[in-house]
C-alpha positions as CSV (number, residue, x, y, z in Angstrom):
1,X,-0.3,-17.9,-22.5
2,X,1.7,-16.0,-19.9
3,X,1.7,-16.5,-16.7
4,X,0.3,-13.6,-14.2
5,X,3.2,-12.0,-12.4
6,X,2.3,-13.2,-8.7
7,X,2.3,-10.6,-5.6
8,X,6.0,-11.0,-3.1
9,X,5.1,-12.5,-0.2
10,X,6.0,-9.5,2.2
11,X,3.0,-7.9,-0.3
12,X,1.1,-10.9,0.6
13,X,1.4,-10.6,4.6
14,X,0.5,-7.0,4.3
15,X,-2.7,-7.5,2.3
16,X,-3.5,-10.7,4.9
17,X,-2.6,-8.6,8.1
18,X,-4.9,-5.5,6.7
19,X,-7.7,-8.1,6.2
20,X,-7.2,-9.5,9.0
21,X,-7.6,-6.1,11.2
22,X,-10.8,-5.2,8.7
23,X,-12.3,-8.0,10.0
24,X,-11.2,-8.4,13.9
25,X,-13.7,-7.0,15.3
26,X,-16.4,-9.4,14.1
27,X,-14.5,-12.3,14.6
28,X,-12.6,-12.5,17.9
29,X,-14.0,-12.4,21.3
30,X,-14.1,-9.3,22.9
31,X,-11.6,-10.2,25.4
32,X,-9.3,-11.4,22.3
33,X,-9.6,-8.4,20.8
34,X,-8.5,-6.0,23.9
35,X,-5.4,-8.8,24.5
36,X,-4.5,-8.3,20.5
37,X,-5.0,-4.1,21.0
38,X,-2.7,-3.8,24.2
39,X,-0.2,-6.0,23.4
40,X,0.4,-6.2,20.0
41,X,2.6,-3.3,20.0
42,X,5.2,-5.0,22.5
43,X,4.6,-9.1,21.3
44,X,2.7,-9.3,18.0
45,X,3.7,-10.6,15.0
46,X,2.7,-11.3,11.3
47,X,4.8,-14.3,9.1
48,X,4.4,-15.8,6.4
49,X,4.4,-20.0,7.1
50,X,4.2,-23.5,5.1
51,X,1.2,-23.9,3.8
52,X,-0.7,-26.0,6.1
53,X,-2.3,-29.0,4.3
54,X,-5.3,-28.8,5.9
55,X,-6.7,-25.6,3.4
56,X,-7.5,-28.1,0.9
57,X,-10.1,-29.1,2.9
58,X,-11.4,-26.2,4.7
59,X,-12.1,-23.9,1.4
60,X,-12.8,-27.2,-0.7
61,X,-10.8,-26.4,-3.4
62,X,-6.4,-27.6,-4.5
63,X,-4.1,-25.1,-3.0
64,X,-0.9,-24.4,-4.9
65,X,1.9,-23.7,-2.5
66,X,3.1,-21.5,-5.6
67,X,0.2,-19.7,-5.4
68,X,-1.0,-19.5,-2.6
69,X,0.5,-18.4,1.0
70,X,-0.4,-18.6,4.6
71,X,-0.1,-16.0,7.2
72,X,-0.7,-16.4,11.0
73,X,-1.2,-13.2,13.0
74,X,-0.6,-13.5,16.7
75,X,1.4,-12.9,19.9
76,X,5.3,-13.7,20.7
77,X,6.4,-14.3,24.3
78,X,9.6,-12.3,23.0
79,X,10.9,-10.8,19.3
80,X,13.1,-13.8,19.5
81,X,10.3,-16.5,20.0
82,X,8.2,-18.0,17.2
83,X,4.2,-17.1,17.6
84,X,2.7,-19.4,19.9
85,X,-0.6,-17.2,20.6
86,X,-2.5,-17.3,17.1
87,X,-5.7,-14.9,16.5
88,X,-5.9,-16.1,12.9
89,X,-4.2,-17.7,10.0
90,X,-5.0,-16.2,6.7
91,X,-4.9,-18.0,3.7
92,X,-4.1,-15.7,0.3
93,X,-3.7,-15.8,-3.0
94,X,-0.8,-14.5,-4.6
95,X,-2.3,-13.8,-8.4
96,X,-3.6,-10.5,-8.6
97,X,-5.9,-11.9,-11.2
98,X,-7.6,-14.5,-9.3
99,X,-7.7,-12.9,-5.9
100,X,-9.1,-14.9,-2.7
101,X,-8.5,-15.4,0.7
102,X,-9.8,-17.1,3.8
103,X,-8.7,-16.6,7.4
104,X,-9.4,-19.4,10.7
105,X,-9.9,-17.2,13.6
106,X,-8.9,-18.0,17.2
107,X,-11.7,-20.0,18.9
């Protein structure tokens, strides 16, 4: 049996940052969501990451790093700084066959 031809990653943080902005609104606190709205533009950011090991656990179910990718979404303090403000890491598969995703918004 073949194996399913698995999305790129860059298609990956596309489908993970349009989920993530579907869903926003009735996830973040208000005062999140203005911060992410005025500033994103300037400081946001969307990258792919390591897998974090703790998605195992969260959606109760193995997570292939092959497979699967994670994606935080956030604010920079510059385009030269790493994401150190995080409104939500997005966990998504990369078969098109077996699609799923889960996202940890910013408490």
């Amino acid at each position: 049996m073949n194996e399913p031809t698995l999305i790129s990653e860059e298609e990956a943080l596309e489908q993970a940052y349009d989920l993530f902005l579907s869903q926003a609104a009735d996830n973040l606190d208000v005062a999140d969501q203005l911060l992410f709205n005025l500033q994103f533009e300037e400081r946001g950011a969307a990258e792919v990451v390591t897998l974090g090991n703790d998605w195992q656990f969260i959606v109760a179910q193995p997570i292939s790093a092959s497979r699967f990718c994670e994606v935080i979404i956030g604010l920079a303090p510059d385009e030269d700084s790493d994401i150190n403000d995080i409104f939500g890491r997005v966990l998504i598969s990369r078969d098109p066959l077996q699609p799923m995703f889960h996202i940890i918004w910013k408490s």
